[in-house]
PLY file of the C-alpha trace (Angstrom):
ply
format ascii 1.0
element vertex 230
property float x
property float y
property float z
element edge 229
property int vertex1
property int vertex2
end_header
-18.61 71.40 6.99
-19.10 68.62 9.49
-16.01 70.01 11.43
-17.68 73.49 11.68
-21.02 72.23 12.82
-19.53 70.20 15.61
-17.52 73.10 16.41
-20.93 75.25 16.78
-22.04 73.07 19.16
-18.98 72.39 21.22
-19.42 75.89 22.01
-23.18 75.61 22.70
-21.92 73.40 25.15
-19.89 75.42 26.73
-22.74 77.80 27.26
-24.89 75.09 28.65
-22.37 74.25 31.04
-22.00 77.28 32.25
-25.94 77.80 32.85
-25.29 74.64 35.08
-22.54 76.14 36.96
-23.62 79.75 37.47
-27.98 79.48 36.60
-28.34 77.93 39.87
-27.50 81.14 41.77
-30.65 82.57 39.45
-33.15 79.53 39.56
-32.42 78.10 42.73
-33.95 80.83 45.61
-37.28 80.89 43.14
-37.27 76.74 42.91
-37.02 76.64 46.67
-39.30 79.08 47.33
-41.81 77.10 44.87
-41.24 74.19 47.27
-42.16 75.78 50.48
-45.20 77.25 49.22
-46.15 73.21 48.09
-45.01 72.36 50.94
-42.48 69.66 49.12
-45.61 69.28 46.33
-43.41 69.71 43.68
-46.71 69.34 41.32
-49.51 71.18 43.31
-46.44 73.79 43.82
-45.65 74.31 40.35
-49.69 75.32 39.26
-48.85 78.58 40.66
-45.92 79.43 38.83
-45.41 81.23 35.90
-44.26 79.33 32.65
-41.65 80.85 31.84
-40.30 80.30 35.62
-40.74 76.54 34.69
-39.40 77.27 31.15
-36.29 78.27 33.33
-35.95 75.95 35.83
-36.32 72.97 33.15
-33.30 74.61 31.05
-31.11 75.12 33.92
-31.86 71.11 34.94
-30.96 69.99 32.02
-28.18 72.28 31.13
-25.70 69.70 32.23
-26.70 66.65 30.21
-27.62 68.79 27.37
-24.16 70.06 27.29
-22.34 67.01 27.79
-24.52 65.32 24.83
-23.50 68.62 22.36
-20.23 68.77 23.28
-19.58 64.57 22.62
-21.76 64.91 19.72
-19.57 68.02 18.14
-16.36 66.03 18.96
-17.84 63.28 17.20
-18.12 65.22 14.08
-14.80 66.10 13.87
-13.53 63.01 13.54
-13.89 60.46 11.27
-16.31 58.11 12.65
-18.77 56.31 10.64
-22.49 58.10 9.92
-24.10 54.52 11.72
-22.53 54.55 14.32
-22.35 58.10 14.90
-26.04 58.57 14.55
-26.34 55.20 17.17
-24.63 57.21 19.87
-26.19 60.70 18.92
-29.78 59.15 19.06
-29.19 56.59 22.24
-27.50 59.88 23.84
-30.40 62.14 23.45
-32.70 59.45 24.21
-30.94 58.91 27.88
-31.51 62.67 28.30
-34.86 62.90 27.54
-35.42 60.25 30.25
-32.72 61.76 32.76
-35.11 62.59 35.47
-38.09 60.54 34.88
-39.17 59.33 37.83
-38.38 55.83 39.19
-39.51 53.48 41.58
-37.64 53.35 44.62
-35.15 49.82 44.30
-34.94 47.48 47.04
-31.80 46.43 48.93
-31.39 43.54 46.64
-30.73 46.05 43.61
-28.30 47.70 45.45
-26.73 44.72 46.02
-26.90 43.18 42.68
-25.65 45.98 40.94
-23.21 46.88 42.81
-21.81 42.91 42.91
-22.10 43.52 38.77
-19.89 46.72 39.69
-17.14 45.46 42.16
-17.10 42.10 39.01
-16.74 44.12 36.25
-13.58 46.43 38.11
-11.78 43.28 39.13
-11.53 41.78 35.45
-10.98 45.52 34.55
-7.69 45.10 37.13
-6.99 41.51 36.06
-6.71 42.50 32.25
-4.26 45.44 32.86
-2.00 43.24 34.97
-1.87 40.28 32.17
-1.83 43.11 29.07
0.29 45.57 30.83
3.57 43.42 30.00
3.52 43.00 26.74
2.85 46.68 26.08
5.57 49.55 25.00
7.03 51.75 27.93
5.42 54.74 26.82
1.94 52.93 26.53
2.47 51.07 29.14
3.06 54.48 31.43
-0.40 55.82 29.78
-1.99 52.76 30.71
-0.52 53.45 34.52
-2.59 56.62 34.29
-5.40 55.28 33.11
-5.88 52.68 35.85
-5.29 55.41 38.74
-8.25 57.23 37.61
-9.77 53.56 37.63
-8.98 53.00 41.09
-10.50 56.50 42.08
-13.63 55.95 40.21
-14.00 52.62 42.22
-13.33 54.04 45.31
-16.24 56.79 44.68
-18.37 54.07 43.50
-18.02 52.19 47.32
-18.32 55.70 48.92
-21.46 56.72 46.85
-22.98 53.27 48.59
-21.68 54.32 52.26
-23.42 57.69 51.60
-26.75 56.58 50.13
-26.74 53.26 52.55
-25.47 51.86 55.61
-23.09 54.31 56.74
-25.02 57.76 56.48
-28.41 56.84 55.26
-28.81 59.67 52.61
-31.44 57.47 51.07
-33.25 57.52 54.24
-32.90 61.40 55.69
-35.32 60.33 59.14
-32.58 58.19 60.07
-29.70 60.45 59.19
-31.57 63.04 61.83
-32.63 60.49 64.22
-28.50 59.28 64.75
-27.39 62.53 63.83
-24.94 61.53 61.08
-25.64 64.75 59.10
-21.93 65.66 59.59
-21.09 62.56 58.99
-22.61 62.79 55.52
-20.92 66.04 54.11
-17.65 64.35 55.57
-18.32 61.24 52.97
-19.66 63.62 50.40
-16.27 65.65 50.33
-14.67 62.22 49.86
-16.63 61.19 47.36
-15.94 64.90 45.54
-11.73 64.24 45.89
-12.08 60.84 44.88
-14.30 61.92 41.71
-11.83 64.97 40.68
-8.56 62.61 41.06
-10.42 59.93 38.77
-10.80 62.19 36.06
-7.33 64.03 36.78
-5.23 60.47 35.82
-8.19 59.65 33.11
-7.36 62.87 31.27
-3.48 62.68 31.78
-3.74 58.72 30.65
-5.82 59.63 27.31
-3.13 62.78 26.73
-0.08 60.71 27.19
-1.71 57.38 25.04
-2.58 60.77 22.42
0.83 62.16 22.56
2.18 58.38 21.56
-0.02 58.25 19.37
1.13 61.27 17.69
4.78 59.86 17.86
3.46 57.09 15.77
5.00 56.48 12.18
1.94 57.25 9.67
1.83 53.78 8.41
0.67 52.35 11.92
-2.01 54.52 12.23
-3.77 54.65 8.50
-6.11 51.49 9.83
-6.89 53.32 12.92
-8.68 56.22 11.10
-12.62 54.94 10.29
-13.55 53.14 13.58
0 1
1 2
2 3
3 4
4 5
5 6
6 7
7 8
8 9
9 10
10 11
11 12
12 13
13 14
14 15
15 16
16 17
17 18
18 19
19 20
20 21
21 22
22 23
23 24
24 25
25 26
26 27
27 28
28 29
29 30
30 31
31 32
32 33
33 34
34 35
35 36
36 37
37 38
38 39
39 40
40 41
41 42
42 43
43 44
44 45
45 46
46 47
47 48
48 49
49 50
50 51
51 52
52 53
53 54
54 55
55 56
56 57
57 58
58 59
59 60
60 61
61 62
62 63
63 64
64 65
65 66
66 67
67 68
68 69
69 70
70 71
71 72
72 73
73 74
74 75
75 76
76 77
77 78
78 79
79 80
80 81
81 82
82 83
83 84
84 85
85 86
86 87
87 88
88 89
89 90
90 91
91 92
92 93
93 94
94 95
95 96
96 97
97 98
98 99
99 100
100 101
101 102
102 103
103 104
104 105
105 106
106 107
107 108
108 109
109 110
110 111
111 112
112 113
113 114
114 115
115 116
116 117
117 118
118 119
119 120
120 121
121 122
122 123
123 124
124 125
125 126
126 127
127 128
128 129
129 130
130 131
131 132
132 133
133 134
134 135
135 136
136 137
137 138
138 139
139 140
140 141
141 142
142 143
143 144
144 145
145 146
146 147
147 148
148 149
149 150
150 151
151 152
152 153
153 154
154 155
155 156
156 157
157 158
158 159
159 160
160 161
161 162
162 163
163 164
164 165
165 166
166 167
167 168
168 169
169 170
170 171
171 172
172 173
173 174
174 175
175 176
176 177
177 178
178 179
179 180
180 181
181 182
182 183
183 184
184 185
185 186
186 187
187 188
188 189
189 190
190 191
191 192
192 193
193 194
194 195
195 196
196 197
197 198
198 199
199 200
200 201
201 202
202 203
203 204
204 205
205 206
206 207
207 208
208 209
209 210
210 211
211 212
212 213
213 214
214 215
215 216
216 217
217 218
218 219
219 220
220 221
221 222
222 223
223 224
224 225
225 226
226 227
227 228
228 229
């Protein structure tokens, strides 16, 4: 039963992602067209539109997260995993969602700074631990792990271009002085880096998790009876 229902909403998720994809083409020209008539009063701009219109726009906002929370939510259900911690991630999941897009001060420098220090820590003991663990592990995992830490590397490298994009480089954080140095081409340029470098992190994530699945699979059934309930 629990595989069925998280089969239902895999597929619900599929749906919702492709009201992410494809809605926009629907929702956007109306949304924009709210705008200009508030004059970028997203508020004052939205008294004059019909609820349903809203209804719509909200959906199509949300159809991303929503899917990605269904879709990790059904594949949770068809494994094993434990009801407490299953309901832990279900509940903190929908919890993130419901705050996706509520809005946020605006951080100073320092933040930036901090967090991304936390960042650039956290990916060198992420490095540091491969290279000490990666000797002692089987060829086969060993290759997976290889994998793995390409799509690592990519994901790091998107993390420093994200900064160059929203800071000192391109100032996406502060349009008046893209315009003003006229680094608007500049900008797409980084964000087109920032889209290769995002694809080719998942790309060697998804071939490291099927080749660490695959030896997994290869495994005699005695090794991997205490890996069922985590």
């Amino acid at each position: 039963m629990k595989k069925r229902i998280g089969t239902i909403l895999i597929l619900v998720a599929v749906l919702f992602f492709l009201n992410a994809i494809f809605g926009r083409y629907i929702v956007l020209p109306g949304f924009l067209q709210m705008l200009e008539s508030g004059r970028g009063d997203l508020a004052s701009a939205a008294q004059n539109v019909e609820g349903w219109k809203i209804a719509r726009y909200l959906l199509w906002s949300y159809s991303f997260k929503l899917g990605l929370l269904l879709l990790t939510v059904g594949a949770f259900l068809r494994t094993p995993m434990r009801p407490a911690r299953f309901w832990l991630f279900a509940v903190a999941g929908l919890i993130y969602v419901g705050f996706a897009y509520m809005p946020l001060p605006i951080p100073i420098s320092t933040v930036f700074g901090v967090a991304g220090g936390v960042m650039t820590l956290l990916m060198i003991l992420i490095v540091l631990a491969w290279a000490r663990e990666r000797g002692q592990m089987p060829e086969t995992l060993a290759n997976a792990s290889d994998f793995r830490m390409a799509g690592y590397f990519f994901f790091a490298m998107a993390t420093y271009t994200i900064c160059s994009l929203m800071g000192v480089r391109t100032f996406a954080l502060q349009p008046e002085k893209m315009i003003r140095y006229g680094l608007q081409a500049d900008a797409a340029s980084f964000a087109f880096h920032l889209l290769i470098e995002l694809v080719l992190g998942w790309l060697f994530t998804f071939i490291g998790s099927r080749k660490e699945k695959i030896l997994e699979m290869a495994r005699p059934p005695q090794f991997a009876e205490g890996t069922r309930h985590v």
